[in-house]
N, C-alpha and C positions, 0 to 999 in steps of 0.2 A: 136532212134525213137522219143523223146522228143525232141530233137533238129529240127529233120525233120516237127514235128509240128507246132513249131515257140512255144516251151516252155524253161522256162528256171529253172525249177524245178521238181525234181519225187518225189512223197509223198510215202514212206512207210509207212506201216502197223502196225510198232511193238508198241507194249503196253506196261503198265506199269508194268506188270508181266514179258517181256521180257528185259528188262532195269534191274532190280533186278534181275532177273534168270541169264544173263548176266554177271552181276557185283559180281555174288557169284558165279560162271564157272572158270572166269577169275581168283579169288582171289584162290577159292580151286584146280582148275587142275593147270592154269599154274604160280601159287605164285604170281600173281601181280594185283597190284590195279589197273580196267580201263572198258571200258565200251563202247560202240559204240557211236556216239557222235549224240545229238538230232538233229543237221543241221550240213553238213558240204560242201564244196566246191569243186567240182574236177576242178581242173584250168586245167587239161589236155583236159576235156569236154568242161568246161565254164558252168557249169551244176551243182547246188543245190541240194541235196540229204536231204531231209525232213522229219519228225517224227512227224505229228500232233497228236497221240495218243497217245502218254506216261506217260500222265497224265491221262488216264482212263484205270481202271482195266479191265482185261481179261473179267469179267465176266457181266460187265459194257456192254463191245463191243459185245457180246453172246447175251447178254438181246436183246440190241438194234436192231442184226444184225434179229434175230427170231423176234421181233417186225415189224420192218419192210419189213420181209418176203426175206432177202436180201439171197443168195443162199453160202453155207459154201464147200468150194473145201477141200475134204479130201488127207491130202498128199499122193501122191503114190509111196515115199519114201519105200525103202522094210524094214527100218529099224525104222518108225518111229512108236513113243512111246518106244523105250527099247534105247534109246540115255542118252547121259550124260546128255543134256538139260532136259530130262523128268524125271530121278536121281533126276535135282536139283531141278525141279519141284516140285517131290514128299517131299524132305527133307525141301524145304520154308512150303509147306500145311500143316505139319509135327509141325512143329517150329511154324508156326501161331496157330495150335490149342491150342498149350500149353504156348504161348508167345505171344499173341494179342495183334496188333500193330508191329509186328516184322520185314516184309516186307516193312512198309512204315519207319521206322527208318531205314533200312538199304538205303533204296531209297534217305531219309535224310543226312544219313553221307557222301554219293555218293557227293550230291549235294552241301554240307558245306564245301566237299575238294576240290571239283572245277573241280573236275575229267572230263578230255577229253569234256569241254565244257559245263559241268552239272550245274554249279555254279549256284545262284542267280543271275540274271540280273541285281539289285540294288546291289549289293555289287562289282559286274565286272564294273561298271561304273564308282565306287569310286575308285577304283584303276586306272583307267586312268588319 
């Protein structure tokens, strides 16, 4: 459908709390470092796959979305809220209360190891 538009880009949604829910999924179910990556390319499309919000929190885009009056589609997943995602949900809220600042270090170390694209843009250049 984006193609058929004359676009060459689709922006997803996910935030900065799915990026760290994400990246502690990844680490504690299936043992590995890694993360869905902020842009990436499908050359089979020809088609950009985007992340403009992963640098603001969940509750950042809640404020705004209610501010704005913007309309919240609740999943009609039959399983949603009792997922591993919402586990890990629970267990960062958990860990933030009693370790503030915990979610954005971990968001940190993501991004200082360079993981699936996360790196610093100034320091990916220096290595070119």
């Amino acid at each position: 459908a984006a193609l058929e538009a004359g676009c060459n880009k689709v922006a997803l949604g996910h935030h900065f709390d799915d990026v760290v829910e994400t990246f502690m999924m990844n680490l504690f179910v299936e043992g590995r470092l890694g993360c869905f990556a902020p842009k990436s390319y499908l050359s089979t499309k020809q088609l950009w796959m985007i992340r403009p919000m992963v640098f603001a929190p969940e509750r950042d885009v809640r404020k705004a979305a209610a501010k704005n009056g913007l309309p919240i589609v609740k999943s009609k997943c039959p399983v949603d809220g009792k997922t591993k995602r919402e586990e890990m949900k629970q267990f960062l809220r958990e860990r933030e209360r009693g370790d503030d600042g915990f979610t954005f270090r971990m968001f940190g170390a993501m991004r200082r190891a360079g993981l699936d694209g996360w790196g610093y843009p100034e320091k990916q250049q220096k290595k070119s």
